[in-house]
C-alpha positions as CSV (number, residue, x, y, z in Angstrom):
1,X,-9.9,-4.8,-12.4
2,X,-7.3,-5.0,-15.0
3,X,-4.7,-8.1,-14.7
4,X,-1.7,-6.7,-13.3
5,X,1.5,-7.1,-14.4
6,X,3.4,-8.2,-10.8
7,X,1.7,-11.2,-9.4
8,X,4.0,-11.8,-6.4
9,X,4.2,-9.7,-3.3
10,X,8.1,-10.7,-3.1
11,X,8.3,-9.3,-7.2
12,X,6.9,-5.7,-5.8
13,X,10.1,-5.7,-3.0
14,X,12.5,-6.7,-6.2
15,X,11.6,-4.5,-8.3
16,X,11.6,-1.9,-5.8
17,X,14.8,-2.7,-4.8
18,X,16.8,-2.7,-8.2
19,X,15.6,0.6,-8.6
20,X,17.5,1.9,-5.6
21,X,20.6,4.0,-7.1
22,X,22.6,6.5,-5.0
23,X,21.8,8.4,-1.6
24,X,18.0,9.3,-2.1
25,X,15.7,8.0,-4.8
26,X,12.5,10.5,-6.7
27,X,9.4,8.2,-6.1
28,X,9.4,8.7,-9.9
29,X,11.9,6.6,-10.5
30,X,10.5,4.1,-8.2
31,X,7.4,4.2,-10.1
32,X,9.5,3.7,-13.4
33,X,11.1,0.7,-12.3
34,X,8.2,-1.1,-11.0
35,X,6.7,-0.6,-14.0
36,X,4.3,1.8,-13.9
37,X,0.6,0.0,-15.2
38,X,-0.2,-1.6,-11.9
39,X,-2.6,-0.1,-9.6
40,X,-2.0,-2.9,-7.0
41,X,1.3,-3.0,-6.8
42,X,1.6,0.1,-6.3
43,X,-0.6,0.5,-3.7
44,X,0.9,-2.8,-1.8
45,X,4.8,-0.4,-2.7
46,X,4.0,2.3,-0.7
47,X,1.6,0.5,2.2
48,X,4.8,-1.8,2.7
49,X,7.0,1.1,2.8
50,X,5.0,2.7,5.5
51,X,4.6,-1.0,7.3
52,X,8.8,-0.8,7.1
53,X,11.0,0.9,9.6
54,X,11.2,3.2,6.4
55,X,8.1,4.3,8.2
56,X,10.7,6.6,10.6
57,X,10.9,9.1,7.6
58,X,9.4,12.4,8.5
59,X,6.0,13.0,7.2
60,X,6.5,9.1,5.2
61,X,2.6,8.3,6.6
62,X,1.6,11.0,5.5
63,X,2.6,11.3,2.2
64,X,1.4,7.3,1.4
65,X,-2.1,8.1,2.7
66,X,-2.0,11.1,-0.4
67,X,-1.0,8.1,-3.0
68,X,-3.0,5.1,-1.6
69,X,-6.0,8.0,-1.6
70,X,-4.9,9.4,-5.3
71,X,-5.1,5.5,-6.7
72,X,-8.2,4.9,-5.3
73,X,-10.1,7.4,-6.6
74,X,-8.0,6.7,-9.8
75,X,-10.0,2.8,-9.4
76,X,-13.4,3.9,-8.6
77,X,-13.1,6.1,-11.6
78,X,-12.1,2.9,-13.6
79,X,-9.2,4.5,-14.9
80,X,-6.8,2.3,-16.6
81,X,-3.3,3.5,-16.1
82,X,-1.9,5.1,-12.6
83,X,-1.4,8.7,-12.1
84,X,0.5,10.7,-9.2
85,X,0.6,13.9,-8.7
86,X,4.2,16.2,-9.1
87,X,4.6,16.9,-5.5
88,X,4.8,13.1,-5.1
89,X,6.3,12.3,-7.8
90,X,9.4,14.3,-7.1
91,X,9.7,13.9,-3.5
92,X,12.8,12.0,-3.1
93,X,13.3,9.4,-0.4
94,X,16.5,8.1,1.6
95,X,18.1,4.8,0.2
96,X,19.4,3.8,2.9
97,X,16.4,3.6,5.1
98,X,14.4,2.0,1.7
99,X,16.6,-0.6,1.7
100,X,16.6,-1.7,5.6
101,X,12.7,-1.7,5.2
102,X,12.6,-3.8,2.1
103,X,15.0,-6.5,3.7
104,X,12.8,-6.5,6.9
105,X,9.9,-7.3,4.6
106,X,11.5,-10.0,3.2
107,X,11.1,-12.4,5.3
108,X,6.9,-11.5,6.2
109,X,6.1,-11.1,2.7
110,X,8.1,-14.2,1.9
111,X,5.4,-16.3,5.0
112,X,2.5,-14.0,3.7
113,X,2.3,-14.8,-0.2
114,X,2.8,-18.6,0.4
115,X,-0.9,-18.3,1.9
116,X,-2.2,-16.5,-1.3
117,X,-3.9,-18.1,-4.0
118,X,-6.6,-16.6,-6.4
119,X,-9.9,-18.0,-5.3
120,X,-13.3,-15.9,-4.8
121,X,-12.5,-13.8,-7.3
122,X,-15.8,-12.2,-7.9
123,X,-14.6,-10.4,-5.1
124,X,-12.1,-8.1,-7.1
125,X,-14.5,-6.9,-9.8
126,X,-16.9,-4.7,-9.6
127,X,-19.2,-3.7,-7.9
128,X,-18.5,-6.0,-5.4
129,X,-14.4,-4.1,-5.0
130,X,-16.2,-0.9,-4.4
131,X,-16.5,-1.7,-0.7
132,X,-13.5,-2.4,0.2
133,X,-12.1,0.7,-2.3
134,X,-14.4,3.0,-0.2
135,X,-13.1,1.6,3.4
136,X,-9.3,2.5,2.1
137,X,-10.2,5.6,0.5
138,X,-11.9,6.6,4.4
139,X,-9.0,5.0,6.0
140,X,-6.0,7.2,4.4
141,X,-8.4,10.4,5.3
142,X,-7.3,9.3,8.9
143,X,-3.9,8.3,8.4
144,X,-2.3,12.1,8.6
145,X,-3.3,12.0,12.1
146,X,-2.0,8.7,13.0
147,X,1.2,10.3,12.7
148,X,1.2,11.7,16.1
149,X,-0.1,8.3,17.7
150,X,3.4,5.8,17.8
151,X,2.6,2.7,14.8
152,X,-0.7,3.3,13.9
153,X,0.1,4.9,10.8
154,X,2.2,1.5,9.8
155,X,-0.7,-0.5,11.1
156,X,-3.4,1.1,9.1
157,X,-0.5,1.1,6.2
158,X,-0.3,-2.6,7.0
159,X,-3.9,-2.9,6.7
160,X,-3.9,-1.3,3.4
161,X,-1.2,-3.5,2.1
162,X,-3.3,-6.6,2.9
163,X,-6.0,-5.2,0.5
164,X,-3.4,-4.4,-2.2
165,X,-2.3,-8.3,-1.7
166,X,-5.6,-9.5,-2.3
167,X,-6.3,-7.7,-4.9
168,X,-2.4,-8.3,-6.9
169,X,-2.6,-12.4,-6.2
170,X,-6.6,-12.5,-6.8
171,X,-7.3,-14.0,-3.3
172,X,-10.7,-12.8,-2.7
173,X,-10.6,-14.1,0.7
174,X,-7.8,-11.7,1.3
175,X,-10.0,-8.6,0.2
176,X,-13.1,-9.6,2.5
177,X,-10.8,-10.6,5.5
178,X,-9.2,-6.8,4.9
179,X,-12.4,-5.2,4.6
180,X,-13.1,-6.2,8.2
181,X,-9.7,-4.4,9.6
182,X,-10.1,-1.8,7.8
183,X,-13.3,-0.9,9.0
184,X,-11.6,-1.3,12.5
185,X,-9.0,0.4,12.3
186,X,-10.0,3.8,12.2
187,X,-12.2,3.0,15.5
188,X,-9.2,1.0,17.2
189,X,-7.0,4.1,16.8
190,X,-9.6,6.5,18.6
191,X,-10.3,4.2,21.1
192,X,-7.1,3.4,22.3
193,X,-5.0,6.0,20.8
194,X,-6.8,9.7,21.2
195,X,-9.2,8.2,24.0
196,X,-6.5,6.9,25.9
């Protein structure tokens, strides 16, 4: 994978937050002021999002498992810059509920990242990333029906934002422990969510 140009999980919630203007945002302009070259940072963006309470905006699961799935097939291609689609692009998000789910994740991502060092790195280049790429791009197929089970859209989005962490700081480590829940996941859900 490309070097990124974010390295710290807490630089994704900055940037995010100094692009907040006004009472809703285009997720264009998100994109614009987090720099818009990063795959993972991206991905991490709108999995943290969905982790947030910002994860109470109507059809907000849904529309993250479209961009996490849209970048993904963007990485296996081995394309170099990030695309979205208009209908994404456009959509235009509260502020006010943005906001209260980035300082929520302050304090998380702040614990989180201090754990986060590059190390097995062999991990994040191909072919070896292809496995875990595959296990997201399966996971956010299952995500628009999570919406009707309470949280486990924000837990597979949590899940998702693991591997995006990983893959931003180079911890290796990160990637193979995320590979593990996110096979899970979808079989956790059904279990104790549409079995129940």
């Amino acid at each position: 994978m490309d070097a990124e140009d974010v390295t710290q999980l807490s630089e994704v919630l900055d940037r995010l937050e100094k692009s907040v203007e006004g009472n809703d945002i285009a997720v264009d302009d998100l994109l614009r002021g987090m720099g818009q070259h990063s795959f993972a940072s991206i991905m991490l963006a709108f999995a943290l999002i969905s982790t947030s309470p910002a994860s109470a905006i109507p059809g907000i699961t849904a529309m993250v498992a479209v961009v996490e799935f849209v970048l993904v097939v963007q990485l296996l291609a081995r394309r170099r810059t990030p695309w979205l689609p208009r209908f994404i692009t456009s959509r235009r998000i509260s502020t006010e509920k943005l906001c209260r789910g980035i300082q929520w994740l302050r304090k998380p991502v702040h614990w989180v990242e201090r754990l986060l060092r590059p190390r097995w790195t062999f991990l994040i280049h191909p072919p070896w990333i292809y496995a875990p790429l595959l296990l997201v791009l399966s996971l956010t197929l299952f995500m628009p029906v999570m919406e009707v089970i309470p949280t486990s859209g924000s837990i597979a989005s949590a899940v998702i934002a693991l591997f995006a962490a990983g893959l931003l700081t180079r911890d290796g480590l990160v990637v193979a422990l995320s590979m593990l829940l996110l096979a899970a996941v979808p079989f956790t859900v059904w279990q104790f969510g549409f079995s129940a």
